[in-house]
C-alpha positions as CSV (number, residue, x, y, z in Angstrom):
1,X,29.9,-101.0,99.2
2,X,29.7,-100.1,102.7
3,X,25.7,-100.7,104.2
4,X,24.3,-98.3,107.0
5,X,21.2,-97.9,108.3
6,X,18.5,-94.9,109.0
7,X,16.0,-94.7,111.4
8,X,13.1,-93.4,110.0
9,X,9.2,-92.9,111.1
10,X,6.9,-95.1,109.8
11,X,5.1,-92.5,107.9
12,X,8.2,-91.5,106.2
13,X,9.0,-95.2,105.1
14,X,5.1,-95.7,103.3
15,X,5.6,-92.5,101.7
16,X,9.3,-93.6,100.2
17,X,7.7,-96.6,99.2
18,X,4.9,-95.1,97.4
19,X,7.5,-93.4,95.6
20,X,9.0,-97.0,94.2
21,X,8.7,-99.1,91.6
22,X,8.2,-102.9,92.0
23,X,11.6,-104.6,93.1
24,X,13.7,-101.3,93.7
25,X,15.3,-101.1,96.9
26,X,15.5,-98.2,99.1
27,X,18.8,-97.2,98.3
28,X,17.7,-97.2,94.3
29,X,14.8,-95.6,95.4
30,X,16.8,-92.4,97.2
31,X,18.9,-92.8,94.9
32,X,16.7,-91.8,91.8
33,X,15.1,-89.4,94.0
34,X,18.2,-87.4,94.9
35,X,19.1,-86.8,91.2
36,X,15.8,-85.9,90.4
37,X,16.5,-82.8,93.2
38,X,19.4,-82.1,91.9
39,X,18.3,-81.8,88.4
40,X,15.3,-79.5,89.6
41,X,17.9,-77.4,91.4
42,X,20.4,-77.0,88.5
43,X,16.6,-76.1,86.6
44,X,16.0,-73.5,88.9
45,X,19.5,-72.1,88.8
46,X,18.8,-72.0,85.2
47,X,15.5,-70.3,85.3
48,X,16.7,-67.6,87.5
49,X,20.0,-66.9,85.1
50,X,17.5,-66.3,82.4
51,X,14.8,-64.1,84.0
52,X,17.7,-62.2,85.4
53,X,19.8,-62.4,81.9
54,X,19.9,-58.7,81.7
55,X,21.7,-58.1,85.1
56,X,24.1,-60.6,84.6
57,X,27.7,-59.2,85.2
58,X,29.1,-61.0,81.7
59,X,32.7,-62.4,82.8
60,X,33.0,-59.0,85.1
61,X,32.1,-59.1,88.7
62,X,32.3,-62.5,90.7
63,X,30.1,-61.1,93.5
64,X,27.1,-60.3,91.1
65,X,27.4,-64.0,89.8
66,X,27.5,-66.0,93.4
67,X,24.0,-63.9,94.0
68,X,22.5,-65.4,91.1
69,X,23.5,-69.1,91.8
């Protein structure tokens, strides 16, 4: 796998680090985080299908759909 690297501040680097466990890199550590987004994101999605469930344009109108995700 190809290695890069990112200049961060500081400040941004103690805080990724407090979000670590002991002897995971920074790539695991991104990593694990990034998922985590996306599985609050696809949550959300889901969250605002359901509290809009009776708008939903069953199968109907592909407009109405790309609003709600």
């Amino acid at each position: 796998m190809t290695r890069t690297t990112i200049a961060l501040d500081t400040r941004t680097r103690d805080q990724l680090k407090r979000y670590g466990t002991h002897g995971e890199t920074y790539d695991q550590i991104i990593d694990r985080l990034m998922g985590e987004a996306e599985r609050h994101a696809f949550y959300e999605q889901v969250r605002r299908i359901q509290a809009n469930h009776d708008k939903i344009p069953w199968l109907t109108d592909d407009e109405a759909w790309a609003g709600l995700l």
